[in-house]
C-alpha positions in Angstrom: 10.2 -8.9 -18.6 11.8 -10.8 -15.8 9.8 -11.6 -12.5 12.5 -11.3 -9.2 11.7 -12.6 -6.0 13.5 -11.1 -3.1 13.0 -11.5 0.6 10.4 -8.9 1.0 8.9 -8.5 -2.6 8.2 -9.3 -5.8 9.1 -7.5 -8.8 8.3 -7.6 -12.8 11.3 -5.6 -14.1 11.6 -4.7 -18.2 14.8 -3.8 -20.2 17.3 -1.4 -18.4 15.9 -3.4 -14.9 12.9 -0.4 -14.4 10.3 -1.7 -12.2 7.0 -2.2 -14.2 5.3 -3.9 -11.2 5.7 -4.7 -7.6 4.8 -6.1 -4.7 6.3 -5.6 -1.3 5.8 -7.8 1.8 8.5 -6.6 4.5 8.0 -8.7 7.8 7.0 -6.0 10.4 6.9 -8.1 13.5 7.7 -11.7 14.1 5.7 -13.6 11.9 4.1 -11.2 10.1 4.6 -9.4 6.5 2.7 -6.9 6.1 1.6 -6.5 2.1 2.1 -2.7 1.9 2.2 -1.7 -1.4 0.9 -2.9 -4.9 2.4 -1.2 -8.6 1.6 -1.8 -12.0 2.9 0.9 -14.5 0.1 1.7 -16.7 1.8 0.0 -19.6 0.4 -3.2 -17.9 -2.6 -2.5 -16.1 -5.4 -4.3 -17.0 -3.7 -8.2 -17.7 -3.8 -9.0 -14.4 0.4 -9.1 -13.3 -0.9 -7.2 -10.0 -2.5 -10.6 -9.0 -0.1 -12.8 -10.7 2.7 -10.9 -8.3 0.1 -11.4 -5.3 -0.5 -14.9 -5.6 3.6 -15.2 -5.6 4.3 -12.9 -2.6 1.2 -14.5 -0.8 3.1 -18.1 -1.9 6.3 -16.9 -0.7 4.9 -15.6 2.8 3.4 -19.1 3.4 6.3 -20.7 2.6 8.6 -18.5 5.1 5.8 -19.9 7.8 5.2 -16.0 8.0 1.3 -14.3 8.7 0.3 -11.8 6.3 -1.5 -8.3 7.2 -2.4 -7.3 4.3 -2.7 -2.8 4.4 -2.6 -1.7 0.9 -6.2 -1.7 -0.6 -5.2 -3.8 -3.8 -4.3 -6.6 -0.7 -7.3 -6.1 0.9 -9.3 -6.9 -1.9 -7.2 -9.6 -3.7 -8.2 -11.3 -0.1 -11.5 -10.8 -0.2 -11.5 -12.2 -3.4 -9.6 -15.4 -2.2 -11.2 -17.1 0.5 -9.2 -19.8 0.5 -5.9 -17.6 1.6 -8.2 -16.2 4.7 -6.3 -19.1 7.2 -2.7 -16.4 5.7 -4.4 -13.6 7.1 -2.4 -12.4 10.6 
């Protein structure tokens, strides 16, 4: 599997580039991505790539001095369950 970072996501693709998981962050203002969608075939569910790709789309949004809203619920809660990524948060 290869992990691809684009401009407004993060993907894990397999053999034949199909998406087996993904992320996307478009921004939706100025200064904010909004984290809109979360994947994981069921192939990989369960060994934690969904938060993998987080962390790297939350990494990338800091590092484009970008806010994040996060809307999907798998954001939401990945969040929730970082505390330390609340200051991100638009």
């Amino acid at each position: 599997m290869d992990v691809v970072m684009e401009r407004d996501r993060v993907q894990y693709l397999g053999g034949g580039g199909n998406v087996l998981a993904e992320v996307t962050f478009p921004q939706v203002e100025p200064g904010v991505a909004e984290i809109n969608h979360t994947f994981v075939d069921e192939s990989l569910r369960g060994r934690g790539v969904a938060g993998e790709l987080m962390g790297r789309a939350v990494a990338s949004i800091a590092a484009s001095g970008l806010a994040a809203r996060p809307t999907c619920s798998y954001a939401v809660s990945w969040f929730e369950k970082h505390p330390e990524r609340a200051a991100l948060i638009a």
